[in-house]
PAROVEX-230522 format. One record per residue (C-alpha): residue in one letter; y, x, z. Coordinates in steps of 0.02 Angstrom, whole numbers, padded with zeros to 5 digits, always signed. Layout:
! residues N
AYXZ/...
END
This chain:
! residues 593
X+04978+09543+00427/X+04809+09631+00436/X+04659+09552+00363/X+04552+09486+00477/X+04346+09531+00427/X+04208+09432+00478/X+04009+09479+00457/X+03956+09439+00271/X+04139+09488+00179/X+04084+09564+00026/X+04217+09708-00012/X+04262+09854-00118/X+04318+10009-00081/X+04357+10138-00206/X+04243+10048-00330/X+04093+10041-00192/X+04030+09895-00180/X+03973+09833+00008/X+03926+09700+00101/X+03998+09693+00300/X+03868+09679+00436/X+03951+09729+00580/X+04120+09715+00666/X+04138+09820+00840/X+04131+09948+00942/X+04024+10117+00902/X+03945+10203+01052/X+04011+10375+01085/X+04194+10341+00988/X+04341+10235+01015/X+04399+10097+00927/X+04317+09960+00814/X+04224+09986+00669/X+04167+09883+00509/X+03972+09913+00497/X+03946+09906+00303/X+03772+09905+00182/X+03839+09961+00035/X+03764+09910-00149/X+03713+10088-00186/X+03596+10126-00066/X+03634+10316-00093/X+03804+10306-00032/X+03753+10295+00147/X+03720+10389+00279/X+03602+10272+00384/X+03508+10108+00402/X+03625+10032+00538/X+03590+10120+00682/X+03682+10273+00770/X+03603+10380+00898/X+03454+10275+00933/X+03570+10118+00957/X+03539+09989+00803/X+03693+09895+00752/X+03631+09794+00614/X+03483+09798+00496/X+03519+09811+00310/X+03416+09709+00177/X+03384+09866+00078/X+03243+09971+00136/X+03325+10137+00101/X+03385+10254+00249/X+03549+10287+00191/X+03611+10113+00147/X+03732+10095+00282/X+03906+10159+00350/X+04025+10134+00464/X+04232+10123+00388/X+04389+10086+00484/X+04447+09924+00490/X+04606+10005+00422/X+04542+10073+00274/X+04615+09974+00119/X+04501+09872+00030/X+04515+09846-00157/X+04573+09657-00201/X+04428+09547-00256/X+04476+09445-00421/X+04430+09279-00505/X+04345+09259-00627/X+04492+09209-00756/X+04598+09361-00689/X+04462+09472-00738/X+04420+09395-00897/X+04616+09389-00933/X+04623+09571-00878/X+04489+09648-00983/X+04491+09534-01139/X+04676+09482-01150/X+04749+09649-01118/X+04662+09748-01259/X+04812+09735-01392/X+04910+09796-01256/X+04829+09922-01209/X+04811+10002-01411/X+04879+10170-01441/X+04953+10198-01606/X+04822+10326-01733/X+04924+10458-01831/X+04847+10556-01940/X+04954+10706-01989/X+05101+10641-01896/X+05097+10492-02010/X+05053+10311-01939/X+04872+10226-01991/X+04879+10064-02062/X+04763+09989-01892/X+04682+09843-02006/X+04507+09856-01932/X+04567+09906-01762/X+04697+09750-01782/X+04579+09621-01819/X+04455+09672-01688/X+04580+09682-01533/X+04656+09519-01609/X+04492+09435-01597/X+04471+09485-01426/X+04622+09429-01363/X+04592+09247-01422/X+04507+09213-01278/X+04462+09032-01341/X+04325+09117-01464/X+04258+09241-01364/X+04050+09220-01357/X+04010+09364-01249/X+04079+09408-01092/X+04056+09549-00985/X+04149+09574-00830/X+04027+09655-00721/X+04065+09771-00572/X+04259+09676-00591/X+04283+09632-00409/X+04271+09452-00443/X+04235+09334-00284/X+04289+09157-00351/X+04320+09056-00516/X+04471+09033-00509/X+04645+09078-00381/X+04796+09005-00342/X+04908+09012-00517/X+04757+09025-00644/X+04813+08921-00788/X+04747+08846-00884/X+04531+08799-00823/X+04407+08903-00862/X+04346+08759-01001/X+04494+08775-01103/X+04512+08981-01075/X+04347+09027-01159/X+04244+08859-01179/X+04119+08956-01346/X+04048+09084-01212/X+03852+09103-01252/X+03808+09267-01152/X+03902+09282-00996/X+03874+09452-00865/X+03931+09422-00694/X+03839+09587-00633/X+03902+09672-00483/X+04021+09561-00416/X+04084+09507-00250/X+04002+09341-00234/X+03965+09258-00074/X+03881+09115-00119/X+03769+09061-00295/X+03885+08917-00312/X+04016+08995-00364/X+03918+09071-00523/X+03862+08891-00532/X+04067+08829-00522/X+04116+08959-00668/X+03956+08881-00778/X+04012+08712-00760/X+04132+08738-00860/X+04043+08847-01004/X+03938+08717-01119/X+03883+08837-01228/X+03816+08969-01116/X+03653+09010-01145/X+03640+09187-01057/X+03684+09215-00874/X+03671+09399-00795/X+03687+09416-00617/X+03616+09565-00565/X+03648+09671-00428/X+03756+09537-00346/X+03718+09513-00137/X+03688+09332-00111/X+03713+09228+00061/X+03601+09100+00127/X+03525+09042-00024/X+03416+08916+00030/X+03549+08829+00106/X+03666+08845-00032/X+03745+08668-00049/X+03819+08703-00216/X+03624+08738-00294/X+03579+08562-00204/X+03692+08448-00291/X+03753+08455-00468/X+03684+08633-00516/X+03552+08572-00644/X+03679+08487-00740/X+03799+08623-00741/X+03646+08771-00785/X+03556+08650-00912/X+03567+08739-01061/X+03528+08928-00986/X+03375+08991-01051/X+03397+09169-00993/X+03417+09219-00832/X+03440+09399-00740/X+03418+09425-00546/X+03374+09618-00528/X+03446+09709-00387/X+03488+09558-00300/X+03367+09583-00145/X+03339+09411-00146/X+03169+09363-00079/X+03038+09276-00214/X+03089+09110-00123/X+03249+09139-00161/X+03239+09185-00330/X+03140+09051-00372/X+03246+08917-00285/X+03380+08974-00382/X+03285+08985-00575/X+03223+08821-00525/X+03397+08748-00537/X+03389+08806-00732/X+03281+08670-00832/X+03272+08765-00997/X+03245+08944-00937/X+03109+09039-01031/X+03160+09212-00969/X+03194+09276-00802/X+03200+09450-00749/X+03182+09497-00575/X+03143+09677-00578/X+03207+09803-00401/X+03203+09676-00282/X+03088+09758-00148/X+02950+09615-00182/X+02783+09664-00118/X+02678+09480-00134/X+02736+09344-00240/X+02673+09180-00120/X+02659+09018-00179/X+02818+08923-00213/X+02873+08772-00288/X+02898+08810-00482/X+02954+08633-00536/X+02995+08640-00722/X+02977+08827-00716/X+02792+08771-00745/X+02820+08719-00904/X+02966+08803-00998/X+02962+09017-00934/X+02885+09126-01073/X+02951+09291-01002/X+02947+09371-00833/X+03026+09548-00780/X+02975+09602-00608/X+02993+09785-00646/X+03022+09928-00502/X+02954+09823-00366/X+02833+09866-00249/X+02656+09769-00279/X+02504+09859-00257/X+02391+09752-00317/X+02389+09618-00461/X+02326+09506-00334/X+02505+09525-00264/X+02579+09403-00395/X+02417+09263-00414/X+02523+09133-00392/X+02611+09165-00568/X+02453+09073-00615/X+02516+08925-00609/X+02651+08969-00721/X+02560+08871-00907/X+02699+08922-01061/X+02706+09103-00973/X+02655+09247-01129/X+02750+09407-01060/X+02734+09482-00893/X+02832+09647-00863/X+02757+09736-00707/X+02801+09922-00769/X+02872+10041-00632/X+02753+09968-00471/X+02630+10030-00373/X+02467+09926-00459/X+02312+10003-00436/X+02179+09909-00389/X+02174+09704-00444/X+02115+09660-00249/X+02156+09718-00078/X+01960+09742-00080/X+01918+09848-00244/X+01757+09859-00231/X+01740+09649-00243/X+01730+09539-00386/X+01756+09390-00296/X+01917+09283-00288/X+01982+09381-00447/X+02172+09309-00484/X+02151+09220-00656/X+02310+09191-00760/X+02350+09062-00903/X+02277+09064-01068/X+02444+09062-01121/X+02484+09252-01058/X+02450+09387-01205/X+02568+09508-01160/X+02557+09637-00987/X+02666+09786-00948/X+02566+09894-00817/X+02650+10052-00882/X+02709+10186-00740/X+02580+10118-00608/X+02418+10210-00512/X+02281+10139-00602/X+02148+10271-00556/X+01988+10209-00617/X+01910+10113-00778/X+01852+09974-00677/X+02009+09925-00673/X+02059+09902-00854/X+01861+09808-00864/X+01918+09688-00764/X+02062+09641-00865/X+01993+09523-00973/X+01936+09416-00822/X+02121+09420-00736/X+02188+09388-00921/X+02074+09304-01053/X+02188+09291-01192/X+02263+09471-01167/X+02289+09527-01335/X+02443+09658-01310/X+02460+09799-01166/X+02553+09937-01107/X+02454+10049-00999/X+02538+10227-01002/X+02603+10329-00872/X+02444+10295-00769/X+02355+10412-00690/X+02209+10368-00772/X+02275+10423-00927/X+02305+10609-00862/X+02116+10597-00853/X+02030+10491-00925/X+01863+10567-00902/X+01838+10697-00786/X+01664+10751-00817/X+01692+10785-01016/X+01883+10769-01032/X+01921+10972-01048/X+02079+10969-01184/X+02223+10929-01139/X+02288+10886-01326/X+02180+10772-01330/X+02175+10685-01163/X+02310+10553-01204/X+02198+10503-01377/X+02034+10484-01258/X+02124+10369-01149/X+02200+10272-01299/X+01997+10277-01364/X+01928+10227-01192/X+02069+10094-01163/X+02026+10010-01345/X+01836+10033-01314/X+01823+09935-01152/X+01969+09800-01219/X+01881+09704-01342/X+02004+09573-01400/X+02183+09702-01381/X+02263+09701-01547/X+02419+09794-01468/X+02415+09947-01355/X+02587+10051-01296/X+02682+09950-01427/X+02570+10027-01563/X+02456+09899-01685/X+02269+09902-01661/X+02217+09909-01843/X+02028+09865-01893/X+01979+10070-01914/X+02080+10122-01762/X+01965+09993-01659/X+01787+10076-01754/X+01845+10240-01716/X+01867+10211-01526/X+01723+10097-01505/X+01603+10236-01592/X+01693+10389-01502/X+01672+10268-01311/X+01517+10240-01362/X+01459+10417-01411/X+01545+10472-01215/X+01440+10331-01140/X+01287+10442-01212/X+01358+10595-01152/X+01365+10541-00965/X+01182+10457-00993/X+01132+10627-01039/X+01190+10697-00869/X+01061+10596-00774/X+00904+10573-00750/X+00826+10409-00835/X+00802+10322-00670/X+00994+10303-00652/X+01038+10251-00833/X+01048+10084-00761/X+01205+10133-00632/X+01292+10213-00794/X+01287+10084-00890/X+01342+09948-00747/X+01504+10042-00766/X+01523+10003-00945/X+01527+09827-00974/X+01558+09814-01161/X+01389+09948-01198/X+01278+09818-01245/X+01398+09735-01343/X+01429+09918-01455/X+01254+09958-01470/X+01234+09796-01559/X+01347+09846-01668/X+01346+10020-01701/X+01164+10044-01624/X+01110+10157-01484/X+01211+10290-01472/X+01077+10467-01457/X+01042+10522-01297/X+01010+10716-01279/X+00963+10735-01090/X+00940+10918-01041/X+00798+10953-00940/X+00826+11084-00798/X+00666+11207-00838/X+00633+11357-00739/X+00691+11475-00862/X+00556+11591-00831/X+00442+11462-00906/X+00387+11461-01105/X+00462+11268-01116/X+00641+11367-01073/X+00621+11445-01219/X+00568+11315-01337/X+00691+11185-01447/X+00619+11030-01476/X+00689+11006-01654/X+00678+10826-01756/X+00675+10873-01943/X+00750+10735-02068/X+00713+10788-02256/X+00802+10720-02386/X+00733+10734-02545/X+00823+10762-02708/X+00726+10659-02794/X+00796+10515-02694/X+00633+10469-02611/X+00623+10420-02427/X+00678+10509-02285/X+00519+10611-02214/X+00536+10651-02016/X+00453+10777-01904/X+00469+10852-01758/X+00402+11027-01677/X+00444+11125-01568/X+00534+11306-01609/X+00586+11463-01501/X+00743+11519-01459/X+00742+11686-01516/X+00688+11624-01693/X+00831+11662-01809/X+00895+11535-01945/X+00794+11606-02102/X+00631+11594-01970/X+00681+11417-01953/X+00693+11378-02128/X+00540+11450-02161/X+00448+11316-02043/X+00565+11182-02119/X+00503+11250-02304/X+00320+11232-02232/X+00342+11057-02134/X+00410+10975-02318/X+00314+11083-02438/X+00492+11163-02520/X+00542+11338-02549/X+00635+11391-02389/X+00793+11500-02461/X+00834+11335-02556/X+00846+11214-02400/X+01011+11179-02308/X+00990+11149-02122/X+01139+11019-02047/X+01146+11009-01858/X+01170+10828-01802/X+01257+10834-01636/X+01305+10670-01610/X+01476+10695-01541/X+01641+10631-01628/X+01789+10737-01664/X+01969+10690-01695/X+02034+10756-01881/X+02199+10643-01846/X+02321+10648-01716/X+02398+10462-01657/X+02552+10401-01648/X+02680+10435-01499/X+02704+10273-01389/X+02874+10216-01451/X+02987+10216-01269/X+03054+10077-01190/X+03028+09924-01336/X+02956+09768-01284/X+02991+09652-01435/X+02852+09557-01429/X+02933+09459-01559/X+02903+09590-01683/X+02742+09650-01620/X+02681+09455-01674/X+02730+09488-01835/X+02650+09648-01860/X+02481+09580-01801/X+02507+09421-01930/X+02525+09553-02049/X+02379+09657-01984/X+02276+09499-02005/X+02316+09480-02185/X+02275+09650-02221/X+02117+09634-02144/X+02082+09475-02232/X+02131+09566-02407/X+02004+09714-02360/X+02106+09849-02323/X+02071+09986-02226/X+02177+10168-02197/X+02140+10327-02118/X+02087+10508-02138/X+01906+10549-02102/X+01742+10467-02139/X+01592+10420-02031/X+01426+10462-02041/X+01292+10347-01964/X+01135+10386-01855/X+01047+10364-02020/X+01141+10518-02073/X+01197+10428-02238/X+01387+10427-02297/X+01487+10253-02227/X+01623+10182-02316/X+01719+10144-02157/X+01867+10279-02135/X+01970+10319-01972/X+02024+10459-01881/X+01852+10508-01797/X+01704+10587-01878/X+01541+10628-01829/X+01519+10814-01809/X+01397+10902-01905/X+01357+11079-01896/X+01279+11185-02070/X+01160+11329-01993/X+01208+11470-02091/X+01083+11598-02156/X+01066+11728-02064/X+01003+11846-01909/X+01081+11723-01770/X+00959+11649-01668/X+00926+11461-01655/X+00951+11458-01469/X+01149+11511-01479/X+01175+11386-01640/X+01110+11239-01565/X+01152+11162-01394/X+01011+11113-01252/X+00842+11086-01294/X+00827+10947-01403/X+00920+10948-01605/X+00937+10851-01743/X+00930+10940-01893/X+00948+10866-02082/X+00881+10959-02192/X+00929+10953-02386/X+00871+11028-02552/X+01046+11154-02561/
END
């Protein structure tokens, strides 16, 4: 007797997983047809309709989620969940092939012991039976209940299944006391909200759950949360690729409370805005958001007010793989998230370029951005799962503040004031590194004499070890270095041939290279311990690194990183001053050689 199919059957076919949506006729052929969404949304050919006739409407968004099959095509048989536990864990001695090793028979100890352990259902602790066909807990003939079967399960995956309904998951974890990991992803859920077996008894059966997983289910964030709501102890829920776009307010009950982790990876928010109303969320510390479409932090980016502000509680963000395009986005941060203390933030396209103006190598683009991300992010002690130590966090507040001077430089001194809008931490680092120098190149008609005149700022250091003596006058061009020495000699009263003339530029360069952003970790467990241990090493004084600074006072500091100030020796010689110097301002030092 043929199987009759009704709208919401969740079948298989060849290992496809679908869900039915249609039963009829098909304009333009004969016959009925089975309209089917399938799981894989690349398996289709359409979205449900044919020839400009829509037969149903798929919950994926994709254009090639949908198919139509005969109603005589064979379906694969669904399974319970003891069958397929049975099936996969109970079968594995069976299933052993004997190892010979030069036609003689291994002694299969190891290989024994493991495939023994298996089979002992009773002591199995994690269970995976995803993509098994399974549609219900138990059938007709399953012997003995699930309880007595495998009663020690702690992690349980039900990915990829044939469920109809949420309470049957809920059924199967009635019976599992110990569980304390449920994966359901990619399953197809039915009427949720109306789910009688979430509405009475679930709490008590999903008690002691604390992680949950819901990717791929397509559920909406009502859904989702109706359904993590049912879990009193959860702490971690992950809800990534499930076509959300705004997160609205719902009814978090005890989720409140108790979730420290939340994945909503590969979704589709544009905005952080889109999930404000996580704020309500108090005990949440990690929020995954990698893999969206972030980039602004309002619908209106240009406005500061109504800003979504999150819990105090919240230290760790994932905006890695989004399109952040602009700084004023990461300078907001700290408003949105005032205890942020650890961020991912690559794959931007912000950090392809960081700074358009100034940003010309590409070896070193990726370490501006890093520089530029730690410089405006005063209180990040993690960035791209890498450790913010004391001297990587001088280095990139000097080298942000030194590119802060560069694009004051570029205008005129009636729009410093719009510059330094832009950089909100500027007042903060010139308090404590002081003013960075600003060399502002005047444009001069170059026919005039000023075009062809440097305005040089002599600093003489004495070997004696008396105070630094200063002046400043003004010296062609076309002068060539021993010319300049020879008005250094006369400025400081010493014989010219034994000065040495240092070029102060002002600008930082890298003599380190940074660590690559370690792929796909987020154990923020770990990364806690390596700032406690950061903070001890701090406390105990200890600093590492590869170069040394020099300060505007031009005297050696004991700080070390991976940025120093670049400093240029004017060479004896016939070169002229003009081509060793840039603009029309310098800051030479000049020292008894």
């Amino acid at each position: 007797m043929a199987t009759v199919r009704k709208v919401g059957d969740r079948l298989s076919y060849d290992g496809a997983l679908c869900t039915l949506r249609y039963v009829g006729e098909v304009g333009g052929t004969s016959g009925n047809w089975l309209g089917v969404e399938w799981d894989d949304p690349a398996r289709g050919k359409h979205d449900g309709s044919h020839k400009g006739t829509r037969y149903f409407t798929c919950l994926s968004k994709s254009p090639t989620a949908a198919s139509f099959v005969r109603p005589t095509r064979p379906a694969e048989k669904a399974l319970s969940f003891v069958t397929a536990v049975s099936e996969k864990y109970a079968s594995e001695l069976a299933k052993t092939s004997v190892i010979k090793f030069s036609n003689k028979v291994a002694e299969e100890v190891g290989f024994d012991k493991i495939h023994r352990k298996q089979a002992q259902l009773s002591e199995l602790k994690v269970v995976i039976v995803d993509s098994s066909r399974i549609a219900s807990a138990c059938a007709e003939g399953d012997e003995p209940p699930i309880s007595q079967i495998c009663p020690k399960i702690v992690e349980l995956d039900l990915s990829r299944n044939l469920f109809q309904r949420v309470a049957t998951v809920v059924t199967i974890c009635s019976e599992l006391p110990a569980l304390r990991s449920l994966r359901l992803n990619g399953n197809r859920f039915q009427d949720v909200l109306n789910d009688e077996g979430l509405i009475s008894g679930a709490k008590a059966s999903l008690k002691n759950v604390k992680d949950l997983a819901l990717e791929e289910t397509l559920m909406s964030w009502e859904e989702i949360c109706h359904v993590a709501t049912k879990f009193e102890s959860l702490s971690t829920l992950s809800a990534g690729a499930n076509q959300l776009s705004f997160l609205p307010v719902t009814p978090l009950s005890g989720l409140a409370s108790t979730l420290v982790s939340l994945n909503l990876e590969f979704n589709n928010f544009t905005t952080v805005a889109d999930v404000a109303s996580l704020a309500g969320l108090q005990s949440l510390r990690n929020l995954h958001l990698k893999g969206n479409f972030v980039a602004t932090i309002t619908k209106d980016s240009d406005s500061s007010d109504n800003l979504p502000v999150f819990s105090t509680s919240l230290k760790y963000l994932d905006l890695s793989y989004n399109q952040v395009s602009s700084w004023a986005f990461v300078d907001t941060l700290p408003t949105c998230f005032p205890a942020l203390v650890s961020l991912r933030f690559s794959h931007n396209p912000i950090y392809d370029n960081p700074d358009p103006e100034f940003s010309t190598q590409s070896k070193t683009i990726t370490e501006e951005a890093y520089m530029f991300t730690v410089g405006r992010l005063a209180s990040l002690k993690t960035l791209n799962f890498g450790t913010i130590s004391h001297s990587d966090r001088q280095d990139a507040e000097m080298f942000y503040l030194g590119r802060i001077a560069k694009h004051l430089a570029a205008v005129p001194v009636s729009q410093e004031a719009e510059v330094i809008k832009q950089h909100r931490r500027y007042a903060e680092l010139c308090e404590l590194y002081g003013a960075p120098v600003v060399n502002r190149q005047k444009e001069i008609n170059p026919a005039f004499l000023e075009a062809r005149l440097v305005t040089v700022q002599f600093t003489f250091h004495p070997a004696e070890g008396g105070g630094i003596i200063e002046r400043t006058t003004r010296v062609p061009k076309s002068f060539d270095i021993y010319a300049v020495k020879g008005i250094a000699g006369k400025l400081f009263g010493a014989r010219p041939l034994g000065l040495r003339l240092i070029w102060e530029t002002g600008e930082w360069d890298p003599v380190a290279g940074f660590d690559d952003e370690v792929e796909d970790s987020s154990d923020e467990e770990q990364e806690e311990k390596d700032e406690e241990k950061e903070e001890a090493r701090e406390g105990a004084g200890e600093r590492t690194g590869e170069g040394t600074y020099l300060g505007e006072s031009s005297q050696t500091d004991s700080r070390t990183g991976k940025w120093v100030k670049r400093e240029v020796e004017l060479q004896d010689g016939p070169r002229q001053l003009g081509f060793c110097v840039d603009g029309l301002e310098a800051k030479v030092r000049v020292e008894i050689g």
